[in-house]
C-alpha positions in Angstrom: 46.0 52.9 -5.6 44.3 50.2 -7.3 47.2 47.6 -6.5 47.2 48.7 -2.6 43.7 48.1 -2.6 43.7 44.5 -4.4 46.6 43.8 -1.9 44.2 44.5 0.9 41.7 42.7 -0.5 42.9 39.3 -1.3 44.8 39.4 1.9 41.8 39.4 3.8 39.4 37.4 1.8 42.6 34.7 0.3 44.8 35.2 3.4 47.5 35.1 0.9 50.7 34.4 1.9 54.4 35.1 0.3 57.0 32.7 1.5 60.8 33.6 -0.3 60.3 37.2 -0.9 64.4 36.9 -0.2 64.8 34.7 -2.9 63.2 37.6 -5.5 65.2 40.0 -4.4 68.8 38.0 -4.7 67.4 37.1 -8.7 68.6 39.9 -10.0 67.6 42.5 -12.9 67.2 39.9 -15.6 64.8 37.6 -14.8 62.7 34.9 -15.9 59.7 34.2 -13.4 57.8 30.7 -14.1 55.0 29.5 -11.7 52.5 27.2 -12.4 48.7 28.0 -13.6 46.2 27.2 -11.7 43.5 29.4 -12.4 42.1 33.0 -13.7 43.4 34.8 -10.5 47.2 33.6 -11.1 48.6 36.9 -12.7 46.4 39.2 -10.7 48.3 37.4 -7.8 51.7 37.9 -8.8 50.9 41.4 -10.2 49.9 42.4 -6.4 52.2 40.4 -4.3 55.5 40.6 -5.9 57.9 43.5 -6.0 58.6 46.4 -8.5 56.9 46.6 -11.6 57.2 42.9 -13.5 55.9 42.1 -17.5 53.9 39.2 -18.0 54.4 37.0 -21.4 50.5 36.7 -22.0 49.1 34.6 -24.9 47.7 37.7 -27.5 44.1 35.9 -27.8 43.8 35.8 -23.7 45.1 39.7 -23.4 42.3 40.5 -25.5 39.7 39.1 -23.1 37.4 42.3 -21.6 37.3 40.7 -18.3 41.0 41.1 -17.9 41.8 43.8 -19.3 41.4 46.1 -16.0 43.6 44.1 -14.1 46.2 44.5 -16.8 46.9 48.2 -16.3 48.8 46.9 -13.0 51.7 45.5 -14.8 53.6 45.6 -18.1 52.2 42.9 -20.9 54.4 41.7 -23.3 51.8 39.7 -25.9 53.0 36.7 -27.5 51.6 34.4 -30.2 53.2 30.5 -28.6 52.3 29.3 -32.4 55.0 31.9 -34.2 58.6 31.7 -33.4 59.1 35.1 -33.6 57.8 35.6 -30.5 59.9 33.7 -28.5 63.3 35.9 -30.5 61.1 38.7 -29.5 61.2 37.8 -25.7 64.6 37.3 -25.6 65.0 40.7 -26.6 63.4 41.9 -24.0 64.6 39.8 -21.6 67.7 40.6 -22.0 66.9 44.8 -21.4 67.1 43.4 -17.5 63.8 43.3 -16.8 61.6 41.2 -14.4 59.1 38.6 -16.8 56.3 36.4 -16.1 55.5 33.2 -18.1 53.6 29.9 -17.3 55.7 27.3 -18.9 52.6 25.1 -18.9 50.7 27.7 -21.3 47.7 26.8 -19.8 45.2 26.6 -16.8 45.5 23.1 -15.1 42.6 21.0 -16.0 44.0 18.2 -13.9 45.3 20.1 -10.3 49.1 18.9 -11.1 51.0 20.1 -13.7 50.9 19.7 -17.4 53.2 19.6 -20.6 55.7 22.0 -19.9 56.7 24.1 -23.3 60.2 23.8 -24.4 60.1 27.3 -25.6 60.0 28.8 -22.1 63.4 26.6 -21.5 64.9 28.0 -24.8 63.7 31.8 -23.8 65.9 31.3 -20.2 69.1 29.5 -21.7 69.3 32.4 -25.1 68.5 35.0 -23.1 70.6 34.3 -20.1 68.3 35.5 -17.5 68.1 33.9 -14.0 65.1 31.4 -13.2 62.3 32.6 -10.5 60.3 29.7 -9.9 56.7 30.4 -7.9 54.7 27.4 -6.9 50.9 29.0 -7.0 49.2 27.0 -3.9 45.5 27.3 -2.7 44.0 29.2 -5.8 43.1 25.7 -7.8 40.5 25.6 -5.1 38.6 28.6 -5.8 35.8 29.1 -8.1 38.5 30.8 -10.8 39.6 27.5 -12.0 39.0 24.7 -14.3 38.8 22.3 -11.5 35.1 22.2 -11.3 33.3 18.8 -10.7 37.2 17.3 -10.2 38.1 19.2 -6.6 36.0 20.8 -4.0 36.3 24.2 -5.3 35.8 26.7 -2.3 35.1 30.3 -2.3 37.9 31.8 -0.2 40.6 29.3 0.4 43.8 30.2 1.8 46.5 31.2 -0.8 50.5 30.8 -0.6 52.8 32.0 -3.7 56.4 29.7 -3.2 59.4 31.9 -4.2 61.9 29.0 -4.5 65.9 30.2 -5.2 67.0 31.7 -8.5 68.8 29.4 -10.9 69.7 29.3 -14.2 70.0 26.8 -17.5 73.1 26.3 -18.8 73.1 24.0 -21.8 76.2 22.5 -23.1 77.9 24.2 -26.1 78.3 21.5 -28.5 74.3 21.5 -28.3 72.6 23.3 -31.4 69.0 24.1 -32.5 66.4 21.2 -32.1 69.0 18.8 -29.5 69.5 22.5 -27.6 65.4 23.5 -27.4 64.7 20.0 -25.8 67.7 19.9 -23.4 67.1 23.6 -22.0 62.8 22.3 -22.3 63.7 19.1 -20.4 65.7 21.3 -18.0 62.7 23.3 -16.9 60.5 20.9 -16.5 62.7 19.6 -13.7 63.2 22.5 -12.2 59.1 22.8 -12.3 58.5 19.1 -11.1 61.2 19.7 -8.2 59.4 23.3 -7.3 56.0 21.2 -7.0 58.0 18.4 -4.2 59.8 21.3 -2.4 56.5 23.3 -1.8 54.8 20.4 -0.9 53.9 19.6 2.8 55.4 16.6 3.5 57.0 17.8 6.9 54.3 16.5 9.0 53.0 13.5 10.7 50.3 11.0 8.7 47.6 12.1 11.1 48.4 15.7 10.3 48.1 14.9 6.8 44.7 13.3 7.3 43.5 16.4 8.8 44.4 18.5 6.0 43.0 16.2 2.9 39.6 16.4 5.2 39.9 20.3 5.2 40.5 20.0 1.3 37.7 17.5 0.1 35.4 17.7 2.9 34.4 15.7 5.6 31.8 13.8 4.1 34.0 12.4 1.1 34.5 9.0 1.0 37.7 7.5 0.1 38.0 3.9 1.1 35.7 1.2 0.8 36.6 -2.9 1.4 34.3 -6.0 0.0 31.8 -5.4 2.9 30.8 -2.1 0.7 30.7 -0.1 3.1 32.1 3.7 2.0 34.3 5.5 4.9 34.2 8.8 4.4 37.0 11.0 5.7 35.0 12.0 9.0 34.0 8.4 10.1 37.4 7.5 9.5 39.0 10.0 11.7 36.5 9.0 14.6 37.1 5.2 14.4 40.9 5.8 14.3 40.8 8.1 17.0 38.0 5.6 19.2 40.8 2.8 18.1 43.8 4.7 19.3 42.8 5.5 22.9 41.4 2.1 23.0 44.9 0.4 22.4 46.7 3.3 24.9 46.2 1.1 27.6 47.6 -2.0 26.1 50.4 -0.6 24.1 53.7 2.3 25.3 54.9 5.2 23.4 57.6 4.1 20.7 55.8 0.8 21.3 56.4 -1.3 18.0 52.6 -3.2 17.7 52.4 -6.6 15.3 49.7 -6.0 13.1 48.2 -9.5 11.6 45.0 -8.1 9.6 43.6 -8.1 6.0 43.6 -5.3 3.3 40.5 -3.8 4.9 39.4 -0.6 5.7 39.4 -1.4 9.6 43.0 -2.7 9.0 43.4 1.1 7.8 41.7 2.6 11.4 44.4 0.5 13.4 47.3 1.5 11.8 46.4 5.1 11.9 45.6 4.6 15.6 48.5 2.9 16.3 49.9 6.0 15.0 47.7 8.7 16.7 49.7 8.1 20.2 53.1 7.5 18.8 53.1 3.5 19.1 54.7 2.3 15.5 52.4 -0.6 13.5 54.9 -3.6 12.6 53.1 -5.3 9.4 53.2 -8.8 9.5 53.8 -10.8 6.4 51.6 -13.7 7.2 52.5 -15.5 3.7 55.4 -17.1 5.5 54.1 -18.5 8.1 54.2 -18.7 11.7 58.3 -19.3 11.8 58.2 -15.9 9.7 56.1 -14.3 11.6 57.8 -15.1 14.5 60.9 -14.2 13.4 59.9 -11.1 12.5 58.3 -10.3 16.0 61.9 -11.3 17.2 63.7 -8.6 14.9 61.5 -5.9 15.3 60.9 -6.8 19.4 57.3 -6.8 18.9 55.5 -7.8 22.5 51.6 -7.3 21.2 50.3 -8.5 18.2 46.6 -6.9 16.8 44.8 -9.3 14.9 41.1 -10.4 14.6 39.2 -13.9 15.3 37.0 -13.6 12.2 40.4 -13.2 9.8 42.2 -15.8 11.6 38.8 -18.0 10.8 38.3 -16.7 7.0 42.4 -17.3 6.2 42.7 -20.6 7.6 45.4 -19.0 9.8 44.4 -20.8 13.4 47.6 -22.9 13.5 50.0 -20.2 12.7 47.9 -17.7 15.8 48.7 -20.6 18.1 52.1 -20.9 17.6 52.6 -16.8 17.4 50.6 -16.4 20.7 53.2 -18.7 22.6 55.6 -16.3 21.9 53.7 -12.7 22.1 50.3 -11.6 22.8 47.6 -11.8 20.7 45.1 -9.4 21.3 41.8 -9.6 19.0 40.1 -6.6 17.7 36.5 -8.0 18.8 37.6 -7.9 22.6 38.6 -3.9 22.1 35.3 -3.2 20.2 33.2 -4.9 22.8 34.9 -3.3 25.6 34.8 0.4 23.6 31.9 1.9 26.5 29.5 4.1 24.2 30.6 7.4 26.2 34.2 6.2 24.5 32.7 6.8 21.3 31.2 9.8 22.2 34.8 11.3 23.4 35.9 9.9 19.9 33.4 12.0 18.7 33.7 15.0 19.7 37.4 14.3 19.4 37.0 14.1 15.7 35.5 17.1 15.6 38.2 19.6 17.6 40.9 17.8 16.1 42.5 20.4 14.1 42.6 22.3 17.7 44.1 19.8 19.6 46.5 17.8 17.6 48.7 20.3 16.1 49.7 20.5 20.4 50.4 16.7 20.5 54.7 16.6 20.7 55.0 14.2 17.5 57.8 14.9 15.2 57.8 14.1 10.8 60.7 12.5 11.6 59.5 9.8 14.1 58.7 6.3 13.5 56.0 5.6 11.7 55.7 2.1 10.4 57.9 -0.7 10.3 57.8 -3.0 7.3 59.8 -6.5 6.1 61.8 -7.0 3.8 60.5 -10.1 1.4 63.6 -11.8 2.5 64.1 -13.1 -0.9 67.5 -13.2 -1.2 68.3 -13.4 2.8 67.3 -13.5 5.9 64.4 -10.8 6.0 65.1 -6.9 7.9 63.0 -4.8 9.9 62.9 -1.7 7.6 61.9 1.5 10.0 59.9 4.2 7.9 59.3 7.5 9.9 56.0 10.1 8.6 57.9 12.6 6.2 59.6 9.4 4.1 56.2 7.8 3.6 54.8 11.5 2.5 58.0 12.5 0.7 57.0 9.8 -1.6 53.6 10.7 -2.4 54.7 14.2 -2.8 57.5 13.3 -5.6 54.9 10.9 -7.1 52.2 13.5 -7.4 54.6 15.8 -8.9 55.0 13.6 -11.8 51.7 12.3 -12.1 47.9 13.3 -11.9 45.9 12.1 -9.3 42.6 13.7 -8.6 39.7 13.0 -6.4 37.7 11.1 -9.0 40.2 8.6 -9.1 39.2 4.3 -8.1 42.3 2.8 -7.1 42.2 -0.8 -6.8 44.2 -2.2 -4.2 45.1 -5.8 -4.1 48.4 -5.8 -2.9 48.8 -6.7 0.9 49.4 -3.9 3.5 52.7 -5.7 4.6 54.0 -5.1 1.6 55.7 -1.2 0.7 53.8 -0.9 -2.2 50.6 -1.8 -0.9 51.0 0.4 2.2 52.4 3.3 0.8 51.3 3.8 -2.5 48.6 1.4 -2.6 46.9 2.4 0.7 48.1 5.4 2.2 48.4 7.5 -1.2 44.9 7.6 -1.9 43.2 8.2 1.5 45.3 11.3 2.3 44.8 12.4 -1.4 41.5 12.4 -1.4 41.5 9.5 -3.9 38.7 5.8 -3.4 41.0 3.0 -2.5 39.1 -0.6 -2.7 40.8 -2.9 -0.7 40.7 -6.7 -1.7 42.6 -8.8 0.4 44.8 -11.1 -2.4 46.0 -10.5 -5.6 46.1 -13.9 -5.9 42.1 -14.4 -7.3 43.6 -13.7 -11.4 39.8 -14.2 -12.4 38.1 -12.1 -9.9 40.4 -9.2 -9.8 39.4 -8.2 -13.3 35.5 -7.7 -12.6 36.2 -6.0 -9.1 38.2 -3.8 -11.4 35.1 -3.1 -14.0 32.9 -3.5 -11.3 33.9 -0.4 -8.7 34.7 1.6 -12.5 39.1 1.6 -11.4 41.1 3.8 -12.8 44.8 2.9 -11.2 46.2 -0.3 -10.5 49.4 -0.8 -9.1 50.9 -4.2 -9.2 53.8 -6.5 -10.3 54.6 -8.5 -13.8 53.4 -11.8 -12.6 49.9 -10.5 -11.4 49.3 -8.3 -14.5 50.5 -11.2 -16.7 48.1 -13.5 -15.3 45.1 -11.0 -15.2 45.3 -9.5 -18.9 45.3 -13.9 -19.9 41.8 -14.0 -17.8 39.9 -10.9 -18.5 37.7 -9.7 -20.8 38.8 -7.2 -23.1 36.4 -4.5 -22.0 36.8 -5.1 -18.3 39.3 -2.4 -17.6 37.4 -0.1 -19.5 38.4 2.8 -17.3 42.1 2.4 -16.5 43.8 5.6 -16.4 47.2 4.5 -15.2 48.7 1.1 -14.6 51.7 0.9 -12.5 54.2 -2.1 -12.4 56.7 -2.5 -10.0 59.0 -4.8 -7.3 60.2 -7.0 -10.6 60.5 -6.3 -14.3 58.2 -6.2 -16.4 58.3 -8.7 -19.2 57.8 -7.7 -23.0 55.1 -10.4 -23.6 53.0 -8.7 -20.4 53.4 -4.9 -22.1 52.4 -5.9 -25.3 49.7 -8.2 -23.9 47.7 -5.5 -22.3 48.6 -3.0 -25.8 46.6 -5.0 -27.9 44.1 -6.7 -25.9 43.3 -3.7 -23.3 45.2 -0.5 -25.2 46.8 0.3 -21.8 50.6 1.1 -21.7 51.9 0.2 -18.5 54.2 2.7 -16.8 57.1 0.3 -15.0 58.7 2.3 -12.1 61.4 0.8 -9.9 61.3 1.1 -6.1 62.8 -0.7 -2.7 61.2 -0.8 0.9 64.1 1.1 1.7 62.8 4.6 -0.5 58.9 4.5 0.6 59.3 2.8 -1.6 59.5 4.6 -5.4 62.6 5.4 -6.6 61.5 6.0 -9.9 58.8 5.4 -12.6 57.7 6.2 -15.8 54.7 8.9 -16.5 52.9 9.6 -19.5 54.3 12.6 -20.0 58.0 10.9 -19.6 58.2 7.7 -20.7 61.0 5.3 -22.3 59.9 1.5 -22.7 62.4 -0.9 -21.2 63.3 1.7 -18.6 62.1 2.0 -15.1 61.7 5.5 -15.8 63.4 8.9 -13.9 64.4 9.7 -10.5 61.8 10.8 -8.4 62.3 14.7 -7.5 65.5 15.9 -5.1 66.9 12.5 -5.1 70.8 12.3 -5.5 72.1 9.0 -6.9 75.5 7.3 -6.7 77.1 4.3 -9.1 79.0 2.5 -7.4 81.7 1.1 -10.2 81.8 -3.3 -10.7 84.7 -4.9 -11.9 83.6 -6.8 -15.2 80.3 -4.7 -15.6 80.4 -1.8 -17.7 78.4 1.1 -18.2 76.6 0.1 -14.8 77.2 0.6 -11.4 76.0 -0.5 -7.7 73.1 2.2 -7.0 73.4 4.0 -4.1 70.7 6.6 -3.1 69.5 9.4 -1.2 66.9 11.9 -0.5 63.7 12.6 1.8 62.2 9.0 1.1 65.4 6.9 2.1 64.1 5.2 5.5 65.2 5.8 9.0 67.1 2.5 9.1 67.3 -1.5 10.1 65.8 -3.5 12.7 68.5 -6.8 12.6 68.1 -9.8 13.8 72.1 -9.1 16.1 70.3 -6.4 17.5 66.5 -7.0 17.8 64.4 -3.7 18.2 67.2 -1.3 18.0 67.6 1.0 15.1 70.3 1.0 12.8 70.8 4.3 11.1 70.8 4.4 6.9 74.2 4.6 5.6 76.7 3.1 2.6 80.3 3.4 1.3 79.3 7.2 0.6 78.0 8.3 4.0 75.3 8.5 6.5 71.7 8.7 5.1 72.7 6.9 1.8 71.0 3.6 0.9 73.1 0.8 -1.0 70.3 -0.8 -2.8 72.3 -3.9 -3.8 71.0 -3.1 -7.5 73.1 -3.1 -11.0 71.8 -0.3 -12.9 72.6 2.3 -16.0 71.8 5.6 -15.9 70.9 7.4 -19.5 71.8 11.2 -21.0 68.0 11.8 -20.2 68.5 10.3 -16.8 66.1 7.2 -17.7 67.4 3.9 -15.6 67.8 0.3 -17.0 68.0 -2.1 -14.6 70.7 -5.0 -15.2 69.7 -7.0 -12.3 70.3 -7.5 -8.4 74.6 -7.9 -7.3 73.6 -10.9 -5.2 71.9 -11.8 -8.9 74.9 -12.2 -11.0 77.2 -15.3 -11.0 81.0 -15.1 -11.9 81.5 -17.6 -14.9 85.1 -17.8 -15.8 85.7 -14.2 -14.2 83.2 -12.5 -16.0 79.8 -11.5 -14.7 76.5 -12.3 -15.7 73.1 -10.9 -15.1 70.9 -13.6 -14.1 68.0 -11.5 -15.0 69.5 -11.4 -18.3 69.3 -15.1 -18.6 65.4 -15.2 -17.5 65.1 -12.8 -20.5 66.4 -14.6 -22.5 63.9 -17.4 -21.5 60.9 -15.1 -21.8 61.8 -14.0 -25.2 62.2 -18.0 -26.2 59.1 -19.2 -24.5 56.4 -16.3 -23.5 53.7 -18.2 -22.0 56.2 -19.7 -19.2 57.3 -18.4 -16.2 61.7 -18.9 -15.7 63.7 -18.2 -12.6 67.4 -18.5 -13.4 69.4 -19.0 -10.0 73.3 -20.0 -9.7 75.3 -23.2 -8.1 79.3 -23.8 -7.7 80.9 -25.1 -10.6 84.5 -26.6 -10.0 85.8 -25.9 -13.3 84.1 -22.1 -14.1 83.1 -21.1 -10.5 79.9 -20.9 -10.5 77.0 -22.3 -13.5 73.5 -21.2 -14.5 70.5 -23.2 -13.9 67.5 -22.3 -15.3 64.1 -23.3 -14.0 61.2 -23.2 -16.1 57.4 -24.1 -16.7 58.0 -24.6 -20.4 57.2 -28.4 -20.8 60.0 -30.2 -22.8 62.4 -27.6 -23.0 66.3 -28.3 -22.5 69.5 -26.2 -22.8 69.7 -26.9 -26.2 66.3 -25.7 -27.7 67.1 -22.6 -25.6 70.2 -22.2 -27.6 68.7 -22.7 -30.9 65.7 -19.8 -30.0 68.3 -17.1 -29.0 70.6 -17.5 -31.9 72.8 -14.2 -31.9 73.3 -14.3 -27.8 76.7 -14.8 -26.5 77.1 -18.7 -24.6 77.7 -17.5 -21.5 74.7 -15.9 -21.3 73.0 -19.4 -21.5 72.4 -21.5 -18.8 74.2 -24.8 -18.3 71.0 -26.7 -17.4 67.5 -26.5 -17.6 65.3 -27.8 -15.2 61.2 -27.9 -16.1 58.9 -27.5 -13.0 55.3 -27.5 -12.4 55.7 -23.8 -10.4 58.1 -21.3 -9.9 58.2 -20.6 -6.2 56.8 -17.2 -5.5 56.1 -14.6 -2.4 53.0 -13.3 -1.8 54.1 -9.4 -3.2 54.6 -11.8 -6.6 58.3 -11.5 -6.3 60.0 -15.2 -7.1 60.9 -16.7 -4.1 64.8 -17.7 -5.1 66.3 -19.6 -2.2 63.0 -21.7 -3.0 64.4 -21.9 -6.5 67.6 -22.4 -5.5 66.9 -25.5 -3.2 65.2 -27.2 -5.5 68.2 -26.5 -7.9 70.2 -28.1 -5.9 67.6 -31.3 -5.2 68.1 -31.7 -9.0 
């Protein structure tokens, strides 16, 4: 009686839902149910809403609590102490009596809203005892007063509730594995399985606008979560008005499907145009206005961009009036002050009012996950550069696999430097914060290595996401307290060097997770977390991503990467075919993505990067890594920058030339450094420069390099 009650209850007040209930029953007798712990109410939950009579694994010291014991009469309790091994043997045993059991791998209430340190022990319990995994993804109840999320989320009293039943599976460690090697694979195992039950059960099938809807329903209107250098906080409900005032503003200038030029700042109005753009299905093409008006241009040309949005007061500020004039005589410029001063104040009204019913009206608006929903450049560093289309669910798969590796939370300053043209900076940078509820602080260059730093202390950040050269050049200025209250710094787009790691170590005590990622994915592809880390790795695959290596004659132990999963983009925009899509693909099928990168894949699925195939050159038939080479370099001379690049060579093919910043340095000082490493690993010349050419994401530019290779 008491269950049919509770059931009625927490129906109407949660509206709790059970998705999967198919998936319990196919599980089996034996069974080993794990579901994350987000608050008081989580076995109560799964006591009322699942199925036959079920035992829950409770810690001894929490079963003795009087608040819960009358809520433990509605299921079987099986008390266990985590600190004596006894009682894992002891579950086992009673696992394998067939019975239905509930544990909470994590051990603990969430005190972040993500997961936490999964036990091994749970992992052991499943593989010894040969029981079938149940996973349940608890959604909703972090919100309610019952959690440990207070003063972190915008706890709620009756939010709506969903229990995840995902498909049964099972460990099977290998054989030869024994005691401490066999605890950690089965451990390692489940947390997987945990990390790919948070992506699955996330909602990642919908449109950005959608999305934006939602995180307003989940940290209230009135949160603010963006703010540029004109300090002005947007909170959730002024942005949704100014990008819905923007959107029907630009329907009149722009078509459905429509790709729009966008040639604007890191700002937070940037932000309302692109989200506009969005609103009424016209796709936002960001223009990389670091190279120029020939690459703008060109750009415009490949992606068939007719409209270009920029703004008179940027074009002033960036010194950019030469490269407008030459972009307007090929498409139209149209200037964000002439659509604000037409904008009629009974516009802004409908906006409005708009903003207000738009949880009523949107979800009827005949927009798919899957459409078009921004279309970025490649750097073009090593070729001519490609349109690369990016539809709604690849830009939130990403931020769902990232979250469910790492903890983000509402309290969180991210500091955003890194240009909206660029993946990184859009996706991760931009878009990952505002529809997580997080502050982004947009500053329009990360190329200000003094100023960066007291921004940073300034607006009190606690992520930064960047690349080796920027971080390099930042830890060299700053002061030592002035990222006092970093809780995460992410590196990405080239590899970080061992002079920059230990650099921030010692002066800052900040580890820097490196992660690896393409335009292509969304663009992570992987990334190291605190809670899974290897230095001089890029990290683990983000969740329900496959990955193929593509075998190299004379590399071993390394293959051509080849990937897929819900982040891999939609396709190219080429130059042969300007404006037309051309579907993903690779040597392995439709929907994989070559990325053109050597890698190595560990037992514990950690990736090493060896460097780029276009970045290897063929000396005497065997291959070399120019990434190796720069190294190499860094190892010899820390404090300069190196780009290594390749020319013909009649007699071996092809020869290394190294460039460097390193005053005086030759080929043969370079030998005499790196005593130990093989000769072909050692460039044939060395050239010294003032300035290794480099784009605007901090990437270096290498047909730059390689031109002035060649001009000796």
């Amino acid at each position: 009686m008491l269950k049919k009650f509770l059931h009625k209850l927490l129906t109407l007040i949660y509206q709790v839902e059970v998705t999967g209930l198919e998936h319990y029953h196919q599980a089996g007798e034996r069974v080993l149910i794990i579901a994350n712990h987000t608050s008081f109410l989580d076995p109560l939950l799964l006591g009322v809403f699942l199925p036959d009579d079920i035992t829950f694994a409770i810690n001894t010291h929490i079963s003795q609590r009087w608040w819960l014991k009358p809520f433990l009469g509605l299921s079987k309790v099986f008390p266990m102490d985590p600190t004596h091994p006894l009682s894992l043997k002891n579950l086992i045993q009673y696992l394998q009596t067939n019975s239905k059991t509930v544990i909470f791998p994590e051990g603990r209430i969430t005190a972040t809203g993500s997961l936490m340190k999964i036990y091994d022990g749970t992992g052991m319990v499943a593989d010894k005892s040969g029981a079938a995994i149940l996973p349940i993804r608890i959604e909703g109840a972090q919100y309610t007063h019952f959690s440990k999320l207070r003063n972190i989320f915008r706890l709620r009293l009756f939010p709506k509730i969903t229990l995840h039943i995902l498909p049964p599976t099972h460990i099977h460690a290998q054989r030869e594995l024994s005691g401490k090697n066999r605890r950690k694979y089965s451990g390692h195992i489940l947390a997987d399985i945990m990390t790919d039950m948070m992506f699955k059960t996330s909602p990642y099938r919908q449109t950005l606008f959608a999305r934006l809807l939602e995180a307003r329903t989940i940290h209230g209107g009135k949160h603010t979560m963006a703010e540029d250098l004109e300090r002005i906080p947007l909170s959730y409900d002024t942005l949704i008005t100014r990008t819905i005032a923007i959107g029907n503003a630009l329907l009149g200038l722009t078509a459905t499907g429509e790709h729009v030029g966008v040639f604007l700042p890191n700002s937070t109005k940037t932000l309302c145009v692109v989200l506009g753009l969005q609103l009424h299905g016209r796709i936002p093409a960001m223009l990389n206005y670091s190279t120029g008006s020939a690459g703008m241009v060109s750009a415009c040309a490949v992606a068939d961009v007719k409209t270009v949005l920029t703004s008179r007061r940027f074009i002033e500020l960036g010194h950019f009036s030469a490269e407008a004039e030459q972009l307007a005589s090929h498409v139209k410029l149209v200037y964000l002050e002439d659509v604000a001063q037409q904008m009629s104040k009974l516009a802004k009204l409908k906006a409005l009012l708009q903003s207000k019913t738009a949880g009523l009206w949107y979800k009827h608006q005949q927009f798919s996950p899957d459409d078009p929903a921004v279309v970025l450049f490649t750097s073009g560093s090593e070729g001519t550069p490609k349109g690369v289309v990016l539809s709604h669910s690849n830009i939130l798969a990403n931020h769902q696999q990232i979250a469910a590796r790492i903890s983000f939370n509402p309290q969180d300053v991210v500091l955003n430097f890194l240009p909206m043209f660029h993946s990184f900076g859009f996706t991760v940078g931009t878009l990952l914060p505002v529809l997580s509820g997080m502050t982004t602080f947009f500053y329009p260059t990360p190329l200000h290595f003094s100023v960066i730093p007291e921004i940073a202390y300034e607006i009190s950040a606690t992520i930064m996401f960047g690349t080796n050269t920027f971080f390099a050049a930042y830890g060299k200025k700053a002061h030592a307290y002035d990222f006092y209250n970093l809780r995460y710094v992410v590196a990405g787009a080239e590899k970080l060097q061992e002079s920059t790691r230990a650099l921030w170590a010692d002066k800052f005590g900040i580890r820097i997770l490196e992660g690896y990622g393409v335009t292509e994915t969304a663009p992570v592809l992987a990334v190291n977390t605190p809670m899974d880390y290897k230095a001089g790795t890029v990290g683990r695959f983000m969740p329900d991503m496959e990955y193929r290596l593509e075998p190299i004659e004379g590399i071993s132990g390394a293959g051509q990467l080849h990937v897929r999963g819900p982040n891999i983009m939609l396709g190219y925009l080429l130059a042969e075919t300007p404006g037309t899509l051309k579907p993903t693909t690779s040597i392995y099928g439709l929907g994989w993505h070559d990325t053109g990168d050597i890698v190595e894949v560990d037992d514990d699925g950690f990736i090493s990067i060896r460097g780029r195939s276009k970045r290897f050159a063929k000396i005497a038939g065997e291959m070399v890594s120019l990434s190796v080479v720069e190294q190499i370099a860094a190892k010899a001379w820390p404090d300069a920058m190196h780009a290594a690049v390749s020319l013909p060579d009649a007699k071996k093919g092809e020869q290394i030339i190294l460039l460097t910043t390193q005053k005086q340095a030759t080929a043969n000082e370079l030998a005499r450094l790196s005593s130990g490493v093989a000769a072909i690993c050692l460039p044939k010349q060395v050239r010294v420069i003032d300035a290794i050419p480099v784009l605007a994401t901090g990437k270096v530019n290498y047909p730059a390099g390689t031109a002035l290779a060649k001009a000796g």
